[in-house]
N, C-alpha and C positions, 0 to 999 in steps of 0.2 A: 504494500500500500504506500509508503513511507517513498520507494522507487518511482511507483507511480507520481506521485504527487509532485517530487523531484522532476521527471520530466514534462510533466504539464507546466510547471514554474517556466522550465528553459525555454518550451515554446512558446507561452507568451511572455518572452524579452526576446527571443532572436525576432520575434515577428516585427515587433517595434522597432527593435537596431536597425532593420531591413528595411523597412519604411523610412526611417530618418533619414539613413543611408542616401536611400534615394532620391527624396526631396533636395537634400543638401548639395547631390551631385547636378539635379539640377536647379538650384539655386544659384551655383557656380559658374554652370553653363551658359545659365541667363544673363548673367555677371559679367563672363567673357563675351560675350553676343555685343552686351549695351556698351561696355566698354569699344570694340572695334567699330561698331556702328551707332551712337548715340540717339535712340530712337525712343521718344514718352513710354509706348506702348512696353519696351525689352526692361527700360527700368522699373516701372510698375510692375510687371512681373516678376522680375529681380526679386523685390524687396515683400511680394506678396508669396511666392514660393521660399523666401529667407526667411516668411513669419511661419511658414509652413513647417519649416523644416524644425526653427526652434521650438516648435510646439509637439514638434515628434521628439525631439529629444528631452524636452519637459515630462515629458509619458513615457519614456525610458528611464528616466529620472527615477520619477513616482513610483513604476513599479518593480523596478530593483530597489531602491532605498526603503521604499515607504516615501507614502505624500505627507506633505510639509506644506504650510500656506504659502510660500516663493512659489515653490514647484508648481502647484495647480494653479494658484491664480495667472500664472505666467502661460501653463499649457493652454488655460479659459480665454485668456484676454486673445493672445495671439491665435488659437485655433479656432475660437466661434466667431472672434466678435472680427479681427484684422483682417485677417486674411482673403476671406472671401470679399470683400469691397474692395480691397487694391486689386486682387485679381478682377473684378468688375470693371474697375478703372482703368487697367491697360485694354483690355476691352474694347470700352469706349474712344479713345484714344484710337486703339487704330482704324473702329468701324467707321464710327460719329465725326472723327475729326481733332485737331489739336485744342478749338474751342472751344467747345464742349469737354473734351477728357478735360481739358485744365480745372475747369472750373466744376466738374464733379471730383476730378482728385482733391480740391482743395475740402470741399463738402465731406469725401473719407477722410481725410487729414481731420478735422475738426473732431466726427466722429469717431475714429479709431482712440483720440485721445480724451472725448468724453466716457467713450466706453473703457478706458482704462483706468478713469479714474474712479468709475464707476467700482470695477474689479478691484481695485486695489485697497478702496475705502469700504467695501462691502463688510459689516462681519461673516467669520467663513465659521460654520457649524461642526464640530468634531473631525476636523480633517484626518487628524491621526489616527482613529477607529478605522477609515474606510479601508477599504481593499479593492483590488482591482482597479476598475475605470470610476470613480465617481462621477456622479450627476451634479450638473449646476442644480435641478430642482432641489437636491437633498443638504447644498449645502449655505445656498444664496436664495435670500429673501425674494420676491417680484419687485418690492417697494422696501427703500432704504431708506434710514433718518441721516442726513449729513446736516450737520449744525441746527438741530430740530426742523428742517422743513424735508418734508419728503421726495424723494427723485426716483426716478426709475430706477432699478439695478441692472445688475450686469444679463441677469436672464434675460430683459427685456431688450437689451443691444443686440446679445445675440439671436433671438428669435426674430428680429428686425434683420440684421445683417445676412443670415443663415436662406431666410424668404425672401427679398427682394432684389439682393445682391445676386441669390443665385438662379433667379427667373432673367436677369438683366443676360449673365454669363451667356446661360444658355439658350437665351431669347438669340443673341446677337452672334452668337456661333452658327447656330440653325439659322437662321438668314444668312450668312456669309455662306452653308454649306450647301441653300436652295441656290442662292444667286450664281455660284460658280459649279453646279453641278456639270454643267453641259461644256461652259470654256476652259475648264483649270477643274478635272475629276479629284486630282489630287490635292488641292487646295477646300477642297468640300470634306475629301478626309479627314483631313488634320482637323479639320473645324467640327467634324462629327467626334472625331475620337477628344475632342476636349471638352463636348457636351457630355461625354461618357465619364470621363476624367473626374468632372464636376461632380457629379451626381454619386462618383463609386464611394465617398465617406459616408452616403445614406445608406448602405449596402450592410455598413455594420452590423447594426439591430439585427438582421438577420441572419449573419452567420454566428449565431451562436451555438453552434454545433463545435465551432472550434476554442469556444471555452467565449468569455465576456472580453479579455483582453485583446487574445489572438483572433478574434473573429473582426472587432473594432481597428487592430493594428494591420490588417488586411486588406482591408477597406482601405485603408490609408494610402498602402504603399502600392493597390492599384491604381486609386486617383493619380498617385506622383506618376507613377508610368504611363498612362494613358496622354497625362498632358503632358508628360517630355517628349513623348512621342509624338502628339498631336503638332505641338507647337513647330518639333524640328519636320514632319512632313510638312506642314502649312509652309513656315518661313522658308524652305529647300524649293516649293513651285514657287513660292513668289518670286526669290531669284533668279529661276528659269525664266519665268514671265517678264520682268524688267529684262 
C-alpha cells in the first residue's frame, strides 16, 4: 500500500515538472521570437505564457512542499486571474490591430494588478490542511473587507478573467481559422490548435481518473503544447505568406 501511495505521489509531480517544463520552454521561445522580431502581439504572449509557466511551477511548488500562502496565492493570481487576458491581449493585437491591443493591454494591465491585489490582501482559509490542488472557493471569500469597505475578491477576477478572456481567445482564433481556411490551410491550423490549447486546462475536472493533481497537471501541459504548436504552425505560414 505504503508503494502504492509512493508512486501515485511521483506521478502527480512529474506530471507538473512536465507541464512547467513546457510552458517555460515556451515562454523562452516566445522571448527569443519578440526579441529578433519586436512585434505587441510575440510580447504579450511572452509575458502571458511567462505567467503560465510561473504558475506551473507554483503547483510544483505546493505539491512537493506543501502549500504555503506565497505558493498558492502566486499559482491563483498568475494562473486564473493573469494569464488568460495577456494571452487575450496578444490576440487582439495581432487580429484587431495595434489600437485597439494597446488600449485593451492597458485595461489587462490595470486588471491583472487589481486582481493581485485583490489575491494578495484576500484572507487565505487553512492553507496548510489542504492537499493536493486546492480550490479558490474553499479558501477565498466572493466578497472581501479591505479597510472596512467591501471589494470583490480574487474569485471574482478570476471567474471574470477565466469567461471573457477566454471567449475573446477563442472567438478571434476561430475567425482567423474561418477567414484563412481556403488561402493559408495552415495558418487556420495553428489558429485551431490554439482554440484547442485554450480550452485543454478545462479538461482537468475530468480526468480525474489520473488522480486530482495529475489529471489537472495534464490538462496543463496539453494546453502549453497545443499552443506552442499552434502558435509556431501559425507564425511558420505567415512567413511563407509575407
Amino acid at each position: 500500500v505504503e508503494s502504492s501511495r509512493v508512486k501515485v505521489a511521483a506521478v502527480n509531480l512529474l506530471v507538473p515538472i512536465l507541464a512547467a517544463t513546457a510552458a517555460t520552454g515556451f515562454a523562452v521561445d516566445l522571448g527569443l521570437d519578440w526579441r529578433r522580431r519586436p512585434r505587441p502581439h510575440a510580447g504579450m504572449w511572452a509575458l502571458a505564457i511567462g505567467a503560465y509557466a510561473l504558475a506551473s511551477w507554483a503547483l510544483v511548488l505546493g505539491l512537493a512542499a506543501g502549500w504555503g500562502p506565497v505558493s498558492f496565492r502566486l499559482f491563483y493570481w498568475l494562473g486564473a486571474i493573469v494569464n488568460i487576458p495577456v494571452l487575450a491581449a496578444g490576440s487582439v493585437f495581432l487580429v484587431l490591430g495595434p489600437r485597439i491591443g494597446r488600449r485593451f493591454a492597458y485595461g489587462v494591465g490595470i486588471w491583472s494588478l487589481l486582481g493581485g491585489a485583490a489575491t494578495w490582501l484576500a484572507p487565505l482559509k487553512d492553507i496548510a490542511e489542504k492537499e493536493g490542488i486546492p480550490e479558490g472557493k474553499a479558501l477565498f471569500d466572493f466578497i472581501i473587507e479591505v479597510g472596512g469597505v467591501s471589494v470583490p475578491g480574487p474569485r471574482v477576477f478570476a471567474a471574470i478573467a477565466g469567461g471573457v478572456a477566454t471567449l475573446i481567445i477563442v472567438g478571434l482564433a476561430a475567425y482567423s481559422a474561418v477567414r484563412f481556411w481556403r488561402s493559408n490551410r495552415t495558418l487556420a491550423i495553428g489558429n485551431l490548435l490554439i482554440v484547442f490549447g485554450t480550452l485543454a486546462p478545462a479538461l482537468g475536472g475530468s480526468l480525474t481518473a489520473l488522480g486530482e493533481a495529475a489529471g489537472f497537471a495534464v490538462a496543463l501541459l496539453i494546453g502549453a503544447v497545443l499552443l506552442w504548436t499552434g502558435y509556431r504552425v501559425a507564425t511558420g505560414s505567415r512567413r511563407v505568406t509575407s
